[in-house]
N, C-alpha and C positions, 0 to 999 in steps of 0.2 A: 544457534551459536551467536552471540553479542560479540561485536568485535569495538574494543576502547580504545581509544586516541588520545592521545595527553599532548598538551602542546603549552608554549607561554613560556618556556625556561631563559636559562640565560644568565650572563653576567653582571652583575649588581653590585654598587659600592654600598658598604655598612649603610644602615639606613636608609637605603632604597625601598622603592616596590616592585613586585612582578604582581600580574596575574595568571593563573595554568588556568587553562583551559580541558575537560574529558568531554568530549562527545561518544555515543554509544550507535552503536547501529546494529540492527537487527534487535533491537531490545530498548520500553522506556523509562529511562531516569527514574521519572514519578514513581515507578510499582518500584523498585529494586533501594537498597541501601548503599549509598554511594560514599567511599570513603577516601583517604589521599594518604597514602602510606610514604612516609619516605625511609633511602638506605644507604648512611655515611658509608666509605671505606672502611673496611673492617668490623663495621656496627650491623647488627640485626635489625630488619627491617620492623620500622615503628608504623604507629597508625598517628596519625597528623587531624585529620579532621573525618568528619563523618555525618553525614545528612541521611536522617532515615526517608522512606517511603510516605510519612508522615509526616514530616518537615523538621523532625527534633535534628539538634545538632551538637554532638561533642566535642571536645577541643583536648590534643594533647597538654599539659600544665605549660610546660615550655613555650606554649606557641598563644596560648591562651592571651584578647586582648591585643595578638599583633597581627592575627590569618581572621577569615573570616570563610568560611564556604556556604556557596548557593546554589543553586537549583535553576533554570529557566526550561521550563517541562515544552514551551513552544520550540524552543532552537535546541531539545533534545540534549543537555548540556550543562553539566557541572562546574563549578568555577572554584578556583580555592584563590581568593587574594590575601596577599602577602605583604603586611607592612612593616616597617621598623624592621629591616630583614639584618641576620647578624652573622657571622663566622661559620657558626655552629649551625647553620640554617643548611649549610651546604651541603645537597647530598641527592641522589637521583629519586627524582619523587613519582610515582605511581599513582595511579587509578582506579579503582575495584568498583566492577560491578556485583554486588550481592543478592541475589532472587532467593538464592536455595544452596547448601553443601553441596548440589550438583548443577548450578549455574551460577558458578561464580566466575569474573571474568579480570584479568589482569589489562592494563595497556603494557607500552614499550619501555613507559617511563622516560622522562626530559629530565633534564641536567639542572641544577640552578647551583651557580657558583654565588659567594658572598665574598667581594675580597676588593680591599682596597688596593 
């Protein structure tokens, strides 16, 4: 069992930054696909970024050029930074650990408001 920790949320005026934080325990970063889903009010939950086992990295279009996500395989630990943050950014954002359709691992998910 991985247990995921998301941390870094928060309140932000337009154009701020955050950075979240997922630490993993009982399982590491490096082997797994690490991804950062976020879930507006009322909206179906998206996939935001994603860092494979290999180091590739996707990016939602929307987010593309303003988020960045990385890896730190010593402090066991995912990052998604967040810049040029906007309105539409606001929404409880998650953590996925992916090994396998039968190890995959959610966090608590942190809050990140945008709003002047």
């Amino acid at each position: 069992q991985v247990q995921v920790m998301e941390s870094g949320g928060g309140l932000v005026h337009p154009g701020g930054s955050l950075r979240l934080s997922c630490a993993a325990a009982g399982g590491r970063v490096s082997v797994a696909a690490m991804g950062w889903y976020r879930q507006a009010p009322g909206k179906q939950r998206e996939l935001v970024a994603l860092i494979t086992s290999g180091g590739s990295s996707n990016y939602a279009e929307s987010v593309k050029g303003r988020f960045t996500i990385s890896r730190d395989n010593a402090e066991n630990t995912v990052y998604l930074q967040m810049n040029s943050l906007k309105p539409e950014d606001t929404a409880v954002y998650y953590c996925n650990y992916f090994f396998s359709s039968e190890h995959s691992y959610w966090g608590q998910g942190t809050q990140v408001t945008v709003s002047s």
